[in-house]
Structures are given as C-alpha cells and as structure tokens.
C-alpha positions as CSV (number, residue, x, y, z in Angstrom):
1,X,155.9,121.8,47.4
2,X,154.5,123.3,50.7
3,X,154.0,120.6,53.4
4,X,150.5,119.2,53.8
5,X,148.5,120.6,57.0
6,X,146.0,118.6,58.8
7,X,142.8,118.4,56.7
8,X,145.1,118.0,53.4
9,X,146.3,114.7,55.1
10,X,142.6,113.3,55.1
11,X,143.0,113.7,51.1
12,X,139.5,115.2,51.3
13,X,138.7,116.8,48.1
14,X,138.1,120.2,48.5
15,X,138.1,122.4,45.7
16,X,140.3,125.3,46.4
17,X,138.0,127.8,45.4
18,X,134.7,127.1,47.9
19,X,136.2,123.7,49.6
20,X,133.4,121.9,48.2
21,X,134.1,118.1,47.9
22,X,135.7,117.3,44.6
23,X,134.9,113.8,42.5
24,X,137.7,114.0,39.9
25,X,141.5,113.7,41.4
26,X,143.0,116.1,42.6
27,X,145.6,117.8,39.9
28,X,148.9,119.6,41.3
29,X,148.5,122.8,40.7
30,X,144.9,122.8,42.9
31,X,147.3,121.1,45.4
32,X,149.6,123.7,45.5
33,X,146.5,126.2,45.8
34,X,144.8,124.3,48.8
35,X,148.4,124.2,50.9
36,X,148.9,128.2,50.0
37,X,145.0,128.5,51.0
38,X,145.7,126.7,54.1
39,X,148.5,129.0,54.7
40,X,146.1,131.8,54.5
41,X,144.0,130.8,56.9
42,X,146.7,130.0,59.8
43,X,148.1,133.5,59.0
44,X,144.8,135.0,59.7
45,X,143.8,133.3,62.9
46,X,147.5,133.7,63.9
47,X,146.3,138.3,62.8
48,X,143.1,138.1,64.6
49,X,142.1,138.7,61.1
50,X,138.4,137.4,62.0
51,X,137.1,139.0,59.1
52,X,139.5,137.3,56.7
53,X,138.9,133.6,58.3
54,X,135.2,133.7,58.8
55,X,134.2,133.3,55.2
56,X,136.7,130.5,54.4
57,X,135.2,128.6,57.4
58,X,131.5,129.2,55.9
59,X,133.1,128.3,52.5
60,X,133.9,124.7,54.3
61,X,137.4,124.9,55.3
62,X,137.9,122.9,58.4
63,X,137.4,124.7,62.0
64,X,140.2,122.8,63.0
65,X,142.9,123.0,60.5
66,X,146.1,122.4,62.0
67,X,149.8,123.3,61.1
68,X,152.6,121.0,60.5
69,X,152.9,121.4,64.6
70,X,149.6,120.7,65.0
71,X,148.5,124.1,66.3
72,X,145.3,124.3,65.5
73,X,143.3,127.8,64.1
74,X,142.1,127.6,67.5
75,X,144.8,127.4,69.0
76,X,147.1,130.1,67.2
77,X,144.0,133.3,67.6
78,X,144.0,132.1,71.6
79,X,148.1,131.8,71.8
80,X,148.3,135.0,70.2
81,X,145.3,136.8,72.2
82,X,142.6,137.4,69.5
83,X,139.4,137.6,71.6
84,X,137.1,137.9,68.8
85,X,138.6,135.3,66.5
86,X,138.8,132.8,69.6
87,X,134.7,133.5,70.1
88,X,134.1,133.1,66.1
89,X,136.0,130.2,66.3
90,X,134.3,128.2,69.2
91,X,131.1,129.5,67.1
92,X,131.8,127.3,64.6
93,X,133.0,124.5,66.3
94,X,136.2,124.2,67.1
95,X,137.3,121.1,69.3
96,X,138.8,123.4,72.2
97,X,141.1,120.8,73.7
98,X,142.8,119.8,70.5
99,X,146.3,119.6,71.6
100,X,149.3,120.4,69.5
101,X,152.1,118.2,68.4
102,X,153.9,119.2,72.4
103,X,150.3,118.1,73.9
104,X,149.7,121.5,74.9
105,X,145.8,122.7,74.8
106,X,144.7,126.0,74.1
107,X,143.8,126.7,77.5
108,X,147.5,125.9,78.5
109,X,148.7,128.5,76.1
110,X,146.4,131.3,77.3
111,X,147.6,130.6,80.9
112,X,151.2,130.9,79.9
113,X,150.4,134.6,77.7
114,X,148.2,135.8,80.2
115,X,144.8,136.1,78.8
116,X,142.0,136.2,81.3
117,X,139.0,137.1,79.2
118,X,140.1,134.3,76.4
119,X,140.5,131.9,79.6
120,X,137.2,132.5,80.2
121,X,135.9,131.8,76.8
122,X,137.7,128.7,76.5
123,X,136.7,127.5,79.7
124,X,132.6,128.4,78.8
125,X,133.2,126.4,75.7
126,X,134.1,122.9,78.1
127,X,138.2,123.4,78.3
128,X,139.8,121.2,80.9
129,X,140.8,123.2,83.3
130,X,143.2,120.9,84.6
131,X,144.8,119.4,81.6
132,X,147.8,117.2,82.3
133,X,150.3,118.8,79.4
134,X,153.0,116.3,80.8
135,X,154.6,115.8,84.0
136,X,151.4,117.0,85.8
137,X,151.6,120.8,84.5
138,X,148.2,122.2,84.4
139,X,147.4,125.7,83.1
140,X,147.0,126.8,86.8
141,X,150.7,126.0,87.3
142,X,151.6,128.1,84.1
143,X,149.9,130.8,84.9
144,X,151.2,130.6,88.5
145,X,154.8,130.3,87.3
146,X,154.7,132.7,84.7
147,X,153.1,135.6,87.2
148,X,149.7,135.8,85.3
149,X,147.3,136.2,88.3
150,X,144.4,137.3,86.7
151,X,144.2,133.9,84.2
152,X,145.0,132.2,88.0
153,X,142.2,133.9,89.1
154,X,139.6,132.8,86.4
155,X,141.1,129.1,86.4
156,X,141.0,128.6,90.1
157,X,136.9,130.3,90.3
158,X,136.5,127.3,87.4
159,X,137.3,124.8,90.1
160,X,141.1,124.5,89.4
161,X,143.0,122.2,91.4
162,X,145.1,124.5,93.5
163,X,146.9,121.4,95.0
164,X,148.7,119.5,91.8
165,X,151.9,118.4,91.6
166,X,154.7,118.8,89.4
167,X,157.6,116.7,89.6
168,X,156.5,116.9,93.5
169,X,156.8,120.3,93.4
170,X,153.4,122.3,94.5
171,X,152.0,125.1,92.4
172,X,153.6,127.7,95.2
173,X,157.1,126.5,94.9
174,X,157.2,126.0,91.9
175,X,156.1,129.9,91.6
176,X,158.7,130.7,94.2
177,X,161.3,128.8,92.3
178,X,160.6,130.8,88.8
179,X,161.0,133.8,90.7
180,X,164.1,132.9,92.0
181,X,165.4,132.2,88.6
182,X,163.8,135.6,87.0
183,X,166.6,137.3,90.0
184,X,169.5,135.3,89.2
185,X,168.7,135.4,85.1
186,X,168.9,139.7,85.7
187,X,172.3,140.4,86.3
188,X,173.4,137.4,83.7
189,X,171.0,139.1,81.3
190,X,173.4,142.6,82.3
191,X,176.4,140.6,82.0
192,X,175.6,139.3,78.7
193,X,175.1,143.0,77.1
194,X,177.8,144.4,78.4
195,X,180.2,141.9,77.1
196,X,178.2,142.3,73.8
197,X,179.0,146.1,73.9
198,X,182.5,145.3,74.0
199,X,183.0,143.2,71.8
C-alpha cells in the first residue's frame, strides 16, 4: 500500500478519475489509484512537466498536495527550477510559504539552488523574504553561503535583512566560513579518489 500524501490524510473523497467529491466509501482499489495519481502529480511538478500537472489541478487535485516530507507541488517545481510550473502553480493558488516537514519554505530552497528569476516569482506572489528556517537562517544567508549572488541580489532589492544572525555568526562570516571549508574539503575530496583508485 503506497503511503498516504497530504490531501489523502483529509479522507476527502475524490474520485480518482476527475477528483470530484465522492458520497459512497471509498473502496481500496480507488485508494490504491488516488496514492499512484498522487504520485503522478509530484513526479510532474518535480519534471517541470507543466503540461501534465495543469489539468489534474483543473480536474480538482489539490494545489498543495504534499509528499510524505511535506514538500509541497510548490515546492518540488521551485527546488528543482521549473520557472513555468512555479508561475502555473502560484496561478492556481498555491500557499507559497508552506513549509516542508524540515520547516524549509520554497523561497529557502530557491536561495540554496540558485534561482533568481523563480526568487523573484515567489517573492511577487508574498514569500517571506526573511523566513526563520531555524536557528535564524534566512534565504539571504543561503544564498550568501552557498555563492548564489544573483538570488542575493533579488532577495536583498526585496528588502532582505542583510544584518541577521545565525548562531551569532553574521551573513558575511558565515559566507567567509563556507569558503573556508569549500578549500579545505578540495584536497580531502583528492585524497578520497586517489585512495579509491587504489584500492
């Protein structure tokens, strides 16, 4: 039995076939077909498959369906730097701060891959742009850290707080201190294949 995704926990009864609500139970073989329908439609927002995913949504499958991590379809076209699935999405409605089961926001994932122009999306659509996704870490800081200058670019022009703290490090050291760490991890990284060669 595939494991129940977010809008199959509200026992909702969708029919499997045009997700319209349902008013006999549910039987088990339409429950096996909603979970491998749900699968579907995280595959394709996970694709970019736009074309796929619209016409499930217009069906009435829920904008935002969730995995068993709580990645919503949202947030798997951002995280994987779909443009045009991400606009669709918003489109219809998606909640664009819905945070996954590591309270991470789409936003924070796009700042962490590097993706200006869905940045800029998300932020049009009303994304915090200064989410706390624990200990203070904003998107800002990720994309600081990380070395994506152009999503620091759009974040701080969206009135980014430049001056948070993370475990009272600053968003500079903190970038100075993940460079530091990209040097050491290179010759470790060397290291590691050679001995793998030889072995």
């Amino acid at each position: 039995m595939h494991r129940k995704t977010g809008w199959m926990r509200d026992r909702e009864r969708i029919h499997p076939f045009n997700f319209m609500p349902m008013s006999s139970p549910i039987t088990p073989e339409e429950e096996q077909r909603y979970a491998e329908l749900q699968t579907l439609a995280l595959d394709f927002a996970r694709q970019g498959n736009t074309e796929s995913l619209a016409p499930m949504l217009a069906a009435g499958l829920p904008v935002n369906l969730a995995d068993h991590k709580q990645n919503t379809l949202l947030m798997l076209a951002a995280y994987h730097g779909h443009e045009e699935t991400v606009r669709m999405l918003l489109k219809c409605g998606a909640k664009v701060d819905q945070r996954n089961d590591r309270q991470q926001t789409p936003l924070g994932g796009v700042a962490f891959k590097g993706y200006p122009e869905i940045a800029t999306l998300l932020i049009m659509a009303g994304a915090e742009v200064d989410a706390d996704h624990g200990n203070g870490m904003t998107p800002l800081m990720f994309a600081r850290m990380f070395g994506r200058e152009e999503v620091a670019k759009v974040l701080e022009a969206a009135g980014a707080n430049s001056a948070a703290k993370s475990r009272g490090l600053s968003i500079g050291q903190m970038s100075l201190l993940m460079r530091f760490l990209r040097i050491l991890a290179k010759p470790l990284l060397w290291l590691r294949s050679g001995l793998a060669s030889t072995s």
